[in-house]
Each structure stands twice: as structure tokens, then as C-alpha cells.
DOZA-514511 format. One line per 10 residues: for each residue x, y, z of N, C-alpha, C, O, CB. Coordinates in steps of 0.02 Angstrom, whole numbers, plus 50000, padded with zeros to 5 digits. Glycine has a CB too. Example, Ala and Ser with C-alpha at 12.3 -4.5 7.8 and 13.67 -1.06 7.14 Angstrom:
<pts>
50660:49716:50390:50615:49775:50390:50660:49835:50390:50712:49834:50423:50565:49776:50452 | 50642:49888:50354:50684:49947:50357:50645:50002:50394:50670:50057:50402:50704:49970:50286
</pts>
This chain:
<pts>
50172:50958:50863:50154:50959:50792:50175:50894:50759:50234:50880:50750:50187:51020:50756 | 50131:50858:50742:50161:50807:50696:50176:50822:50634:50171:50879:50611:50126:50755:50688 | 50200:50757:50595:50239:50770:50540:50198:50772:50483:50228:50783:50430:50291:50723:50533 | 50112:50761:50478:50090:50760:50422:50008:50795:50443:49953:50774:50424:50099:50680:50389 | 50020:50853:50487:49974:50899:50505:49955:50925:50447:49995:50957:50412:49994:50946:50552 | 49880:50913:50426:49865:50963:50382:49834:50938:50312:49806:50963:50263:49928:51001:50372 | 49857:50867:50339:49879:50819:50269:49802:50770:50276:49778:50752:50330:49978:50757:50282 | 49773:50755:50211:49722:50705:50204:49745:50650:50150:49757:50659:50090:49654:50739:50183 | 49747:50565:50205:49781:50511:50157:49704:50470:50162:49658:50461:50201:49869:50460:50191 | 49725:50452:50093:49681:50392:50080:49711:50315:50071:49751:50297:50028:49645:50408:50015
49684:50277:50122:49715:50236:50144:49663:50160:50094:49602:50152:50095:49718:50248:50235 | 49719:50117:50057:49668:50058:50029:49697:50001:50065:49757:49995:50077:49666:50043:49940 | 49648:49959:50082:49643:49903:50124:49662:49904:50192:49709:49880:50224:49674:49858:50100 | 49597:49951:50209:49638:49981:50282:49617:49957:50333:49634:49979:50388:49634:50054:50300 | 49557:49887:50324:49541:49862:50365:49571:49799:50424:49541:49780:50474:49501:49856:50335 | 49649:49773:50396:49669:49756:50423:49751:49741:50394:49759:49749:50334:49626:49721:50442 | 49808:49722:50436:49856:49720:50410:49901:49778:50421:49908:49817:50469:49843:49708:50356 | 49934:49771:50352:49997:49820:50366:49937:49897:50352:49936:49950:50383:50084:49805:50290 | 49884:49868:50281:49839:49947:50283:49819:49983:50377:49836:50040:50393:49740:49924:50233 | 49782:49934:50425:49765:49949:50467:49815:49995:50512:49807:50051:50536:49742:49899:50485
49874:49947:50516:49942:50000:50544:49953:50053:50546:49960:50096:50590:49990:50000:50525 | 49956:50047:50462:49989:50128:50453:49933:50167:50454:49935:50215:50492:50033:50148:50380 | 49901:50163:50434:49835:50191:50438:49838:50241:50494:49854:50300:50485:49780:50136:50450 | 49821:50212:50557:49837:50237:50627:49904:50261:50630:49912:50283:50687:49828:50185:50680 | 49950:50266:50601:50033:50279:50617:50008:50355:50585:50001:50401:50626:50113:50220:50567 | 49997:50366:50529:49964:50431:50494:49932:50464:50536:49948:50520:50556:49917:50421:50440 | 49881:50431:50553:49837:50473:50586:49873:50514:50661:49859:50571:50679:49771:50423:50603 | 49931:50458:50702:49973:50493:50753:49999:50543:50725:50004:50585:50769:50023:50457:50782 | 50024:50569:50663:50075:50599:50639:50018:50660:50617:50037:50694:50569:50126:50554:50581 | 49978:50670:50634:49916:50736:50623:49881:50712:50570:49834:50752:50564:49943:50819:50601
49876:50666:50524:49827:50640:50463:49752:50659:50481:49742:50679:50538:49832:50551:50452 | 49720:50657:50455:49664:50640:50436:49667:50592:50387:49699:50597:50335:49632:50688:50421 | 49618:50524:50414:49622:50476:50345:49568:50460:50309:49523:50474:50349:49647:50413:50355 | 49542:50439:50260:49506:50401:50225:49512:50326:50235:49560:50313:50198:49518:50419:50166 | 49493:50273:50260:49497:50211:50261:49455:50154:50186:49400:50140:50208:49468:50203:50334 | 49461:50128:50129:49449:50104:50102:49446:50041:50109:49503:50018:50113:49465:50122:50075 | 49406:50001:50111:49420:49910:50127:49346:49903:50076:49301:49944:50064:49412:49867:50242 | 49358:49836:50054:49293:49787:50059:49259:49755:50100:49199:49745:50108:49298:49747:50034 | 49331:49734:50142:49274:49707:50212:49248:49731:50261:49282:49723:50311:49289:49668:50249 | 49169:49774:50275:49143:49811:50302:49170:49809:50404:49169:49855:50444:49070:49793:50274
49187:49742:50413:49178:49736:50490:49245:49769:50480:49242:49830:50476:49166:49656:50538 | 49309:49741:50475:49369:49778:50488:49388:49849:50499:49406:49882:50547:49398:49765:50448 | 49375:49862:50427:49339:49925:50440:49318:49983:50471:49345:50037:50482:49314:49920:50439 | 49269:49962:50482:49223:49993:50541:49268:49981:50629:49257:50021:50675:49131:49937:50536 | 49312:49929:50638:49343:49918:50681:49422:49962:50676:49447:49981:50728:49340:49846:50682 | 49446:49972:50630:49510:50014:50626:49460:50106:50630:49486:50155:50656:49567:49988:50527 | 49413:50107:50608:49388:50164:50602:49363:50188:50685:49372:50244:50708:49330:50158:50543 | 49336:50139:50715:49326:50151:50793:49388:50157:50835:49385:50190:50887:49287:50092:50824 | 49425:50138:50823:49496:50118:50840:49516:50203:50853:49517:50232:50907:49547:50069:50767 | 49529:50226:50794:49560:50290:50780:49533:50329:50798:49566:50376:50819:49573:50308:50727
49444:50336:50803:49423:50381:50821:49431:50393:50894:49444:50447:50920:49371:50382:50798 | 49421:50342:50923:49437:50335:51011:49509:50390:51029:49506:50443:51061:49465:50231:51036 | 49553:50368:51007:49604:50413:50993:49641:50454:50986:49698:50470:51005:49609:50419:50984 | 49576:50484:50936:49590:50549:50908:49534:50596:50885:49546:50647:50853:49630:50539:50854 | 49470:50577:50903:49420:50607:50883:49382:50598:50830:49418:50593:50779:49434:50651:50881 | 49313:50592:50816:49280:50588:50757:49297:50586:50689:49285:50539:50651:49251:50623:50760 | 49329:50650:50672:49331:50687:50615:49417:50637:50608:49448:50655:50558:49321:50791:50625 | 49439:50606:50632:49508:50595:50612:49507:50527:50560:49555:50508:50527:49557:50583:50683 | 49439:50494:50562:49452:50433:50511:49375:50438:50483:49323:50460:50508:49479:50346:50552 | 49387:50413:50431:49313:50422:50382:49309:50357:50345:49345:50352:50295:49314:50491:50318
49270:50305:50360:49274:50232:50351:49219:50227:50259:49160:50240:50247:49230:50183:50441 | 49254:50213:50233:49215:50191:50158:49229:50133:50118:49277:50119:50082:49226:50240:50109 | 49156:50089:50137:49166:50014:50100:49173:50039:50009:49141:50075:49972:49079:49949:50120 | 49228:49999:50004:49254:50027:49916:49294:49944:49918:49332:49916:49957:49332:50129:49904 | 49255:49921:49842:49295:49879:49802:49347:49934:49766:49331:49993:49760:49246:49834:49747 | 49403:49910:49746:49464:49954:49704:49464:49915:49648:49515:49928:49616:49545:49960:49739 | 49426:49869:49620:49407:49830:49592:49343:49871:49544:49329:49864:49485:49396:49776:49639 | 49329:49893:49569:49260:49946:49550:49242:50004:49521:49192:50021:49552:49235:49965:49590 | 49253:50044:49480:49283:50102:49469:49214:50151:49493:49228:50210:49506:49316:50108:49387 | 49132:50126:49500:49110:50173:49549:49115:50160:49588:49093:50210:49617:49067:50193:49554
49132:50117:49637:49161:50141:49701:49213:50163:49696:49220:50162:49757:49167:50102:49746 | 49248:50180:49683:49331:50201:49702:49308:50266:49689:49320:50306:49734:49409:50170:49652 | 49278:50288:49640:49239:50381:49612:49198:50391:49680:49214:50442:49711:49161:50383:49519 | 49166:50365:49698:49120:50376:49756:49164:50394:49809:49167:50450:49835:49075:50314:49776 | 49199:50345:49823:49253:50361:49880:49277:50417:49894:49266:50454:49943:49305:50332:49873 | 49331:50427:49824:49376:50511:49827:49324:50573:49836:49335:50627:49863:49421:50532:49740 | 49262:50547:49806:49208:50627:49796:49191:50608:49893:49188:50648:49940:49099:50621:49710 | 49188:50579:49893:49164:50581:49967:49226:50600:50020:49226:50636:50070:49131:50502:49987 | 49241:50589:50012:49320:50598:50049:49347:50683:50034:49365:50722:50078:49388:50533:50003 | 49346:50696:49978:49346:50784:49969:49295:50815:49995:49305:50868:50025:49342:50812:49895
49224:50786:49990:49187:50815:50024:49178:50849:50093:49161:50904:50116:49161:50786:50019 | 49203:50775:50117:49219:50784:50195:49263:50801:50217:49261:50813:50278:49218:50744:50229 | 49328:50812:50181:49358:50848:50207:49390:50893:50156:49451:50891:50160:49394:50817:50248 | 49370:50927:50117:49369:50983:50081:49446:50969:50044:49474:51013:50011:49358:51054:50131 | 49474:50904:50055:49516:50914:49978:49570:50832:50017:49564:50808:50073:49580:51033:49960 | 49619:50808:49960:49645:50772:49966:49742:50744:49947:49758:50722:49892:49598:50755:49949 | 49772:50750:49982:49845:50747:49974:49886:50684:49983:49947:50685:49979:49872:50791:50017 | 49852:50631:49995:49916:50569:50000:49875:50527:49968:49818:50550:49965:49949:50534:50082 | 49882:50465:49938:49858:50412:49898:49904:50356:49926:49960:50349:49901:49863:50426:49815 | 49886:50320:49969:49929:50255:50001:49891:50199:49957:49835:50178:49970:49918:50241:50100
49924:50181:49911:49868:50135:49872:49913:50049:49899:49967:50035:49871:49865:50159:49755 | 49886:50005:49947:49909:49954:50009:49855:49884:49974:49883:49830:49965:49881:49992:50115 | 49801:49888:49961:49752:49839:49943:49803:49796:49881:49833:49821:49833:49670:49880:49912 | 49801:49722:49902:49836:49691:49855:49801:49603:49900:49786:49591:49958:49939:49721:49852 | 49801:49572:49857:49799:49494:49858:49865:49458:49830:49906:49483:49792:49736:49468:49812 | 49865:49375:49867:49924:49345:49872:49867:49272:49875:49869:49245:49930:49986:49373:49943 | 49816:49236:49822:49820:49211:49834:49857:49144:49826:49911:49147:49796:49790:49228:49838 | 49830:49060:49859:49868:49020:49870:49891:48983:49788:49939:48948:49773:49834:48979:49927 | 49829:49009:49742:49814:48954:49687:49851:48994:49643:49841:48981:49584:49731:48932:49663 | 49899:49048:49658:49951:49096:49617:50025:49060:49612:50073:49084:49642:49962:49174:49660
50031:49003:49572:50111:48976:49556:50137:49005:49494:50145:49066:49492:50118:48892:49546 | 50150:48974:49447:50175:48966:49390:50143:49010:49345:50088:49030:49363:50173:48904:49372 | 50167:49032:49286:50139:49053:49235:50111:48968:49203:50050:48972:49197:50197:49104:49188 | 50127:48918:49189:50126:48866:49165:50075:48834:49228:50083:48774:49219:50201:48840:49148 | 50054:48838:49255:49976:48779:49287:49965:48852:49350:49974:48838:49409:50008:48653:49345 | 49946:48926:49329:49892:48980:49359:49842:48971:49323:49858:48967:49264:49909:49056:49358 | 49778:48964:49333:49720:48984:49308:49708:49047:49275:49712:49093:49316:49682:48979:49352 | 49699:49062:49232:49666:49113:49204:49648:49168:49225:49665:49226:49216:49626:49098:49188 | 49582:49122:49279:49541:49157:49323:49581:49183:49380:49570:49237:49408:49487:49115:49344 | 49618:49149:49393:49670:49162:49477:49723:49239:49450:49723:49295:49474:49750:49060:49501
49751:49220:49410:49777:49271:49362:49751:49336:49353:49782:49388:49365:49775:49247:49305 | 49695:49332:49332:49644:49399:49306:49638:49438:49392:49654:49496:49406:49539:49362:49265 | 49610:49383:49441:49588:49421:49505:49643:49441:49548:49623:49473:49597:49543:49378:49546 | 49715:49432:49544:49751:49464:49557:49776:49539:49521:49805:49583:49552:49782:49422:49562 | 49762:49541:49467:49804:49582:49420:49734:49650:49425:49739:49707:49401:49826:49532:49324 | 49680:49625:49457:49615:49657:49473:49614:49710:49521:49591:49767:49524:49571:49609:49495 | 49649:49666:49562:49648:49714:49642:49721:49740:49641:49716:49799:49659:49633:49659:49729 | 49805:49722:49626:49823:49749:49641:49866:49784:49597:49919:49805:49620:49830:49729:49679 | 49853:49794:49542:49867:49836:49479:49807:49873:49472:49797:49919:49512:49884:49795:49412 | 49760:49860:49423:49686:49903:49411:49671:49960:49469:49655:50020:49466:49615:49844:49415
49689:49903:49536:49644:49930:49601:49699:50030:49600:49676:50085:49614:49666:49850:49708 | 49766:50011:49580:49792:50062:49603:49804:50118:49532:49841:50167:49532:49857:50036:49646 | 49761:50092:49471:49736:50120:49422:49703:50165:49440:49723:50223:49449:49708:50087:49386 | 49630:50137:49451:49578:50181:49482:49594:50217:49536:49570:50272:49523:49526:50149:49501 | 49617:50221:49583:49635:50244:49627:49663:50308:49610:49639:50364:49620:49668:50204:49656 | 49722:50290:49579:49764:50356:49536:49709:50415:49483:49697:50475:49477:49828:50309:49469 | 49694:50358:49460:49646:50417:49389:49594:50454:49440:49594:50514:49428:49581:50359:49306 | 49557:50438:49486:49507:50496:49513:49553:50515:49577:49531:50567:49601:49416:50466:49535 | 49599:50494:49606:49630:50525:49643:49704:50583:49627:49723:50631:49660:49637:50474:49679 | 49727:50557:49576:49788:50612:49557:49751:50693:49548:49774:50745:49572:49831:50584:49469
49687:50686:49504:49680:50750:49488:49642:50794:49561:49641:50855:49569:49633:50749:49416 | 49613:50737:49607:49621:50789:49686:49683:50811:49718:49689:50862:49752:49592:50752:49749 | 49736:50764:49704:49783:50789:49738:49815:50866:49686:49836:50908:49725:49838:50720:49754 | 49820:50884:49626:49826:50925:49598:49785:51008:49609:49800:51068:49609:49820:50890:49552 | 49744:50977:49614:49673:51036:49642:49712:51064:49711:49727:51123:49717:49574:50985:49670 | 49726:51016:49764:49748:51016:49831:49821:51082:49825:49839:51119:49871:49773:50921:49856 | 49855:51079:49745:49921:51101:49756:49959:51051:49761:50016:51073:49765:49930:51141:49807 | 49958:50981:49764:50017:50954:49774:50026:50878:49824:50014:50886:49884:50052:51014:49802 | 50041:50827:49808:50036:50804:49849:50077:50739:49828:50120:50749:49786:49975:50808:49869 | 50068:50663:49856:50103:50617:49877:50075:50567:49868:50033:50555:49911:50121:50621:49929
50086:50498:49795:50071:50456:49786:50102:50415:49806:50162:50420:49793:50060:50454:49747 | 50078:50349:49851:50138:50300:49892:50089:50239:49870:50031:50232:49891:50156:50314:49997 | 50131:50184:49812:50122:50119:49806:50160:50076:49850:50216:50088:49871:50132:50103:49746 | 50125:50024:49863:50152:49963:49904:50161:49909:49820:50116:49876:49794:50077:49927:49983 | 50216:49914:49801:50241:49839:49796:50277:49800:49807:50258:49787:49864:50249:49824:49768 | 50327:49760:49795:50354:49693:49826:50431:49706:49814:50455:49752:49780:50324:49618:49786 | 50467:49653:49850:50539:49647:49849:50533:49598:49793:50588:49595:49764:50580:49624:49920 | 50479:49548:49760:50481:49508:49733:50472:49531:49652:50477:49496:49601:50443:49468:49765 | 50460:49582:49658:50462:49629:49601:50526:49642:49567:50531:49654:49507:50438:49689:49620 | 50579:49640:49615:50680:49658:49590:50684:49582:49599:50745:49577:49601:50756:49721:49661
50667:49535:49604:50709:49481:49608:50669:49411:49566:50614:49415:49539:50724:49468:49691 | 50704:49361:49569:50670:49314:49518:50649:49270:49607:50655:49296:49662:50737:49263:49435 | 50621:49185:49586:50619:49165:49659:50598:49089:49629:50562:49084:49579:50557:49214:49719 | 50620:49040:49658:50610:48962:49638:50546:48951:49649:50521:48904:49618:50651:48908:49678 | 50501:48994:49701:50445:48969:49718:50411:49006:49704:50396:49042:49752:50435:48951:49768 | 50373:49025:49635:50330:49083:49593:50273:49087:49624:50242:49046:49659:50313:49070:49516 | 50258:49158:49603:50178:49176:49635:50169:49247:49577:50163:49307:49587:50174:49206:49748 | 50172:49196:49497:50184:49230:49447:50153:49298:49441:50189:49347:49442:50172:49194:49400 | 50096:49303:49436:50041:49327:49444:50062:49413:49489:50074:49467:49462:49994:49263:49485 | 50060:49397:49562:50076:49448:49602:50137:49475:49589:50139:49534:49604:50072:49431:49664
50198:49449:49561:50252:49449:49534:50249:49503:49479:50281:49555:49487:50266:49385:49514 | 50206:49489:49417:50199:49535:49371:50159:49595:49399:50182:49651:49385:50169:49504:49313 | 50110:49594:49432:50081:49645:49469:50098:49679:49501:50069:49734:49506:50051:49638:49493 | 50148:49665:49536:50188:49720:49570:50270:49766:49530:50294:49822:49536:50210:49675:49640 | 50286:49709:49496:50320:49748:49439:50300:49816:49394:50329:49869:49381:50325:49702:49395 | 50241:49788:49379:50197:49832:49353:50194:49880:49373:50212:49928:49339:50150:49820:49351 | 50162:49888:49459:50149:49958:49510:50211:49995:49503:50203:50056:49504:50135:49942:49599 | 50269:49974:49496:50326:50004:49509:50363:50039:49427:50403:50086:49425:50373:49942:49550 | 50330:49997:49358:50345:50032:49299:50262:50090:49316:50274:50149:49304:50352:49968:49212 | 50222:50082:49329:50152:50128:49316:50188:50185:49366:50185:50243:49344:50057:50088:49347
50218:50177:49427:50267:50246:49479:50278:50289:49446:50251:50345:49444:50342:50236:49510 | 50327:50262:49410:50366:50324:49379:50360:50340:49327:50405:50375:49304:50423:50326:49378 | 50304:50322:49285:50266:50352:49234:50229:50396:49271:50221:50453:49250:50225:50306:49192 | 50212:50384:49306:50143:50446:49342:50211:50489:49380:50199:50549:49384:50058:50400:49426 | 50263:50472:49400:50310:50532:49444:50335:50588:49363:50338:50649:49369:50409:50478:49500 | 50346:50559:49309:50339:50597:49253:50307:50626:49230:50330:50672:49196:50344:50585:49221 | 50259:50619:49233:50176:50681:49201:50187:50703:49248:50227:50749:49247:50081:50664:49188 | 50158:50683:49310:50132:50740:49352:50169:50789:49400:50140:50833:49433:50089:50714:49388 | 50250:50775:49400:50277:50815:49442:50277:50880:49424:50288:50917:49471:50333:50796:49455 | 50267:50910:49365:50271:50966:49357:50200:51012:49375:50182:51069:49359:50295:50968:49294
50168:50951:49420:50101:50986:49445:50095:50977:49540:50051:50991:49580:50025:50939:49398 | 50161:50949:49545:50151:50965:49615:50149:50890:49624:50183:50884:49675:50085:51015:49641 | 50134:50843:49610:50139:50769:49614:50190:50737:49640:50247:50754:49622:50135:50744:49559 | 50184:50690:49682:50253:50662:49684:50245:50579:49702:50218:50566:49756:50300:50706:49744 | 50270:50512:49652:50246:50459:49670:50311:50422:49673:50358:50425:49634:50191:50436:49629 | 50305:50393:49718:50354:50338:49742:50340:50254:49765:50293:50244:49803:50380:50369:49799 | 50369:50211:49748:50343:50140:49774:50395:50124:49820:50456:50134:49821:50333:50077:49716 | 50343:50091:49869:50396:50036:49917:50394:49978:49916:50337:49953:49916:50394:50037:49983 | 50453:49934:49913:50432:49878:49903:50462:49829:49955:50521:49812:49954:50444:49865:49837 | 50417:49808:49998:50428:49773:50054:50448:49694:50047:50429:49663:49997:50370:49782:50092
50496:49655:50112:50507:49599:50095:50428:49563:50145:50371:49584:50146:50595:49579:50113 | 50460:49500:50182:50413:49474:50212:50403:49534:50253:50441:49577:50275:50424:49408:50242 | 50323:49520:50260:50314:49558:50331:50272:49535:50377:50228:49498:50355:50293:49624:50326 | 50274:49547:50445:50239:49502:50483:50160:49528:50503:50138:49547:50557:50283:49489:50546 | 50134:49522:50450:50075:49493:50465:50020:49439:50470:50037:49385:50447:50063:49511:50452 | 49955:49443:50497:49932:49395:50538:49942:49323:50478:49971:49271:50496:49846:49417:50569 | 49914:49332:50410:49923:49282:50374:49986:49251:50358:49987:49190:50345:49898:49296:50328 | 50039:49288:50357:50113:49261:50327:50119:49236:50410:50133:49176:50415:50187:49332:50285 | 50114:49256:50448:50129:49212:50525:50119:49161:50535:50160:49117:50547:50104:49225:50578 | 50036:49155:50528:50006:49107:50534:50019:49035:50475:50002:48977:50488:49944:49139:50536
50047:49056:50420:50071:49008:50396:50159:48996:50388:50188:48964:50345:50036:49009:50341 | 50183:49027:50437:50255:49000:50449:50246:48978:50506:50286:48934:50520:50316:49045:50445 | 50194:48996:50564:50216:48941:50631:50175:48886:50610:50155:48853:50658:50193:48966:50721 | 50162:48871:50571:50134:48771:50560:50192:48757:50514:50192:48697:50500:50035:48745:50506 | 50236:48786:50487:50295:48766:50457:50347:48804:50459:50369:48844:50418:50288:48754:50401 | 50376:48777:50538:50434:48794:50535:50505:48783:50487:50559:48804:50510:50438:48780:50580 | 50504:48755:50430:50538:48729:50381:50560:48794:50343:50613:48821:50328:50497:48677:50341 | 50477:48810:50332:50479:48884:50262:50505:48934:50330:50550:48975:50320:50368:48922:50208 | 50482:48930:50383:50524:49011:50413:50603:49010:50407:50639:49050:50378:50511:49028:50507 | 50617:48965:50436:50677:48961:50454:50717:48964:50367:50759:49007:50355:50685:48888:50506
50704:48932:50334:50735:48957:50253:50735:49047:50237:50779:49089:50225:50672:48916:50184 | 50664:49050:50244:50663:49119:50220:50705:49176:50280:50730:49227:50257:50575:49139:50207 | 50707:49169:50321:50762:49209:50387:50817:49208:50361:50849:49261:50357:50776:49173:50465 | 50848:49135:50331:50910:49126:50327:50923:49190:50277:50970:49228:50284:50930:49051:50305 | 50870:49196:50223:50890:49252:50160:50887:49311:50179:50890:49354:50135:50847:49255:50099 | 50880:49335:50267:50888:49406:50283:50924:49427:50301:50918:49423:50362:50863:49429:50309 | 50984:49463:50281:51038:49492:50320:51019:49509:50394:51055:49490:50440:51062:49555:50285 | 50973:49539:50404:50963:49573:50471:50909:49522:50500:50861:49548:50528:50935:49660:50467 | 50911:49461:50498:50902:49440:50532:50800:49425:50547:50781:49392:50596:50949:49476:50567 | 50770:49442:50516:50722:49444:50564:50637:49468:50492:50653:49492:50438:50755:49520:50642
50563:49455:50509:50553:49474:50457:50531:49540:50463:50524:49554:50522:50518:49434:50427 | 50514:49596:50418:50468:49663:50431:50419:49676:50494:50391:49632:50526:50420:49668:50374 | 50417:49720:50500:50340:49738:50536:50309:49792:50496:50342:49824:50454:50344:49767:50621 | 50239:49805:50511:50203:49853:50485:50213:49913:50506:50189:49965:50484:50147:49842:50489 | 50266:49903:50569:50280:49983:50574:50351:50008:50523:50363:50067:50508:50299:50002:50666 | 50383:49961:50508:50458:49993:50467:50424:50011:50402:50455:50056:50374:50534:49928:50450 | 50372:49991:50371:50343:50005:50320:50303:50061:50309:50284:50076:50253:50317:49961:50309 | 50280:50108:50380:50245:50137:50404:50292:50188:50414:50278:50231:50372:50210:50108:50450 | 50334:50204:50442:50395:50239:50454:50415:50270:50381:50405:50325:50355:50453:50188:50487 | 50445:50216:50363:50424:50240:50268:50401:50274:50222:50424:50302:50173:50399:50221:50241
50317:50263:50263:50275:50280:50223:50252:50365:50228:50227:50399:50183:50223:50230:50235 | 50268:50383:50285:50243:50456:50317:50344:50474:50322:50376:50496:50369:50178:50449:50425 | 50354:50464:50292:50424:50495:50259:50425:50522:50194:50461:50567:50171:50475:50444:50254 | 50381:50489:50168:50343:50494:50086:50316:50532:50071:50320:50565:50020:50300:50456:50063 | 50266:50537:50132:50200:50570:50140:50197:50648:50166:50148:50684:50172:50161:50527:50191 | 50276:50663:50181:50292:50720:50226:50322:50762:50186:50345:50740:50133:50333:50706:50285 | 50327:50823:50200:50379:50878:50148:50449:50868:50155:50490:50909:50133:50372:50961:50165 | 50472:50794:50196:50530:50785:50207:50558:50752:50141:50617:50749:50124:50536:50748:50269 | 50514:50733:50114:50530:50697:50029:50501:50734:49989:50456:50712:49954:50503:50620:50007 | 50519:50797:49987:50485:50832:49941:50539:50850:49873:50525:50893:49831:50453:50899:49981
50589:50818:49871:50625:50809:49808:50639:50722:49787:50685:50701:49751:50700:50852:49819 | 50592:50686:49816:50591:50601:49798:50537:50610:49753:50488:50644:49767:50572:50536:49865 | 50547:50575:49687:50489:50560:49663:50533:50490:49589:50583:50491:49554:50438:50652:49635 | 50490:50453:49595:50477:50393:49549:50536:50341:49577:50576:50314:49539:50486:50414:49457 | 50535:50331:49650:50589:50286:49671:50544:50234:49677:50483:50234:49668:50635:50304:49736 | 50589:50179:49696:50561:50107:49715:50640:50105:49777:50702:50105:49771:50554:50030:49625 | 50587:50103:49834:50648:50075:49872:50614:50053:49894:50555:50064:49908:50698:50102:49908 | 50681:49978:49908:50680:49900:49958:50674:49902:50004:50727:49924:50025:50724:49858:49967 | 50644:49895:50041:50626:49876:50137:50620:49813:50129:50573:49788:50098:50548:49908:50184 | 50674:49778:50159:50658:49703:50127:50719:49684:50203:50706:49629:50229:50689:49679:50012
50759:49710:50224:50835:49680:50281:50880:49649:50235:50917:49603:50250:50817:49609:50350 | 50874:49682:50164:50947:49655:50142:50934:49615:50086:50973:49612:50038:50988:49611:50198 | 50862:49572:50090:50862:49527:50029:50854:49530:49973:50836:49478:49946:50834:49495:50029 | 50864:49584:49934:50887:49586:49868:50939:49613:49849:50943:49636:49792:50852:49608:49836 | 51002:49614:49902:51069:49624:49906:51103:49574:49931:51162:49590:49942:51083:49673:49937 | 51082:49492:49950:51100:49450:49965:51104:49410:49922:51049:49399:49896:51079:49437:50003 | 51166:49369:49892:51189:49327:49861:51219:49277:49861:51271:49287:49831:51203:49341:49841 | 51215:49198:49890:51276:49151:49907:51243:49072:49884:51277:49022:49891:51301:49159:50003
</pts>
């Protein structure tokens, strides 16, 4: 018996990354998932993935901007459809891009399209998804935001910075309304983690890895599975008295000081 038999998560940006991971980590743990991405090939590749697996009916692939508010409505109605109701909300879709520094020389535009996908995105998400999970009896809202959210940092990425702050004041406003309906929302907020993009730009500069290691107590950066582990801890009746936390998965770095 796994630990989240029974259970239907809707997974955003599940086409690759830490979404793709856990995605599949859920689905080991008895899930049924919903997969949400924009980018159709990924996608469709984490969705073949799982089904090999685990059978047909275990992943249900739906191209959705979170950016969009009919797609994101389309999504959940489709997703109840198919599987007759809905209990986890992994809301994971977020951007980091490069032209995100300063409040003082961000674009406008760079600004707006972050605060788009990973605030709004987990707006929408919530507003047509909280009231399925209520219908369901009960269930488990899990935001992804940042370690960079508790801490200040010399090298801004203002933008994602306020956006993930944000996810983590919007938590526990929504763990306040809705717990008395069976709701329960919590954020995690991860440090580095090793995926393909943050890799790929620390092995052409070994300078920035080796700095940012130094700021980890334990040594070493995330994987998508400690975040994943996490996440179907959340997602399980094993946290069924957690609601409106923000905890650090980070190895220490926002308890490190020297």
C-alpha cells in the first residue's frame, strides 16, 4: 500500500525538472496524477514515462498555461472528470529568468512575466482548484517557494524574490479560510536544487558553485527527490495537523551566518 493510495494530485510544470520528479515519486506512492505543463513534448514524455510504469489511468497529461485562467478551468474540470474528484494541488510551475536583477535596472516587462507564472499561476490554480478539493472532503495544498524568500542576497533576482514571498504570505491566508473545510496548505521552500538548468550553469562556472556550497552546512546542493520526500509527506494523512507552514529545505542556509 502506498502512502498516497486513493489520492488525485495535480501536478504544475510537470514536464520537466523537479515538477517531472515528483510527479513520478507520487505516482510510486499510489497517486494518480494530473500533469500540467506548457511545453507539450515534455509532457507527453513524463506522461509516457509513468504510464509504462504504472498503467494508463495513472497520469493524465494537460497542456495548461497557469498563466491562463481558461486553461487552468479546463484543466481541473477535466481532471475531475477523469477521475471523478481531486485532493492535492502541487502548484511547482515558476520561472527564474536571467534578465531578473534589481528592482532598480528589471524591466517592467521581465517583472510582470515572472509575477505571471509564479504567483497568478498559483492564484488560478487555487481559485478553481480549492473548491474541488472541498467537494473531495478534504485535501492538500503544496506551494513550491524559495529559501530566497526568508533571506535577503547580494545577488537579486528581485522579481522571483517578491514572488515567492508572496506564495508563502497567499499559504497561510488560504490555510485560514479553508481549514475549517478540510483544507490544508503548506509551502516549501527549497534552496539550490540540482536541476538540469542550475547545473548546467554552475559547471561552466566553477567560481559561483563552489561559493554557493560554501553557504551549505551539509555540504552539497538539493535534489528533486528531498523535495519530493517532502512533498508526499504533505500530501499524506501523515500531516494532517500541518497547515500554513513554510518550511526550509535548503541544508542549513538560512540558519547559516559568518
Amino acid at each position: 500500500m502506498g502512502r498516497l493510495n486513493d489520492q488525485v494530485v495535480l501536478v504544475t510544470g510537470a514536464g520537466s525538472g523537479m515538477g517531472k520528479v515528483i510527479a513520478e515519486m507520487f505516482v510510486h506512492e499510489g497517486a494518480r496524477v494530473a500533469l500540467l505543463d506548457s511545453r507539450p513534448d515534455g509532457l507527453e514524455e513524463t506522461a509516457n514515462q509513468i504510464r509504462q510504469g504504472h498503467g494508463e489511468d495513472s497520469a493524465l497529461a494537460l497542456h495548461c498555461d497557469v498563466t491562463n485562467e481558461d486553461d487552468v478551468k479546463t484543466a481541473i474540470t477535466t481532471t475531475v472528470n477523469h477521475y471523478g474528484k481531486l485532493t492535492v494541488l502541487y502548484n511547482n510551475a515558476g520561472i527564474m529568468p536571467e534578465a531578473d536583477h534589481s528592482v532598480v535596472d528589471t524591466d517592467a516587462q521581465v517583472w510582470d512575466a515572472v509575477q505571471n507564472v509564479n504567483l497568478k499561476g498559483v492564484y488560478l490554480v487555487c481559485k478553481y482548484g480549492i473548491p474541488q478539493l472541498i467537494a473531495a472532503g478534504g485535501g492538500s495544498v503544496i506551494n513550491i517557494a524559495s529559501f530566497v524568500a526568508l533571506v535577503g542576497c547580494s545577488v537579486p533576482q528581485d522579481s522571483y524574490t517578491a514572488s515567492k514571498g508572496a506564495v508563502i504570505a497567499l499559504t497561510k491566508s488560504l490555510a485560514a479560510q479553508f481549514g475549517a473545510k478540510g483544507v490544508r496548505a503548506n509551502a516549501i521552500c527549497p534552496g539550490p536544487i540540482e536541476t538540469p538548468l542550475l547545473m548546467e550553469w554552475l559547471l561552466t562556472d566553477p567560481e559561483a558553485k563552489a561559493l554557493r556550497l560554501a553557504r551549505i552546512p551539509l555540504g552539497r546542493f538539493g535534489k528533486p527527490e528531498d523535495v519530493g520526500h517532502l512533498a508526499i509527506y504533505l500530501a499524506s494523512k501523515e500531516s494532517s495537523w500541518m497547515t500554513g507552514a513554510e518550511l526550509s529545505l535548503d541544508g542549513g542556509i538560512t540558519s547559516f551566518y559568518f
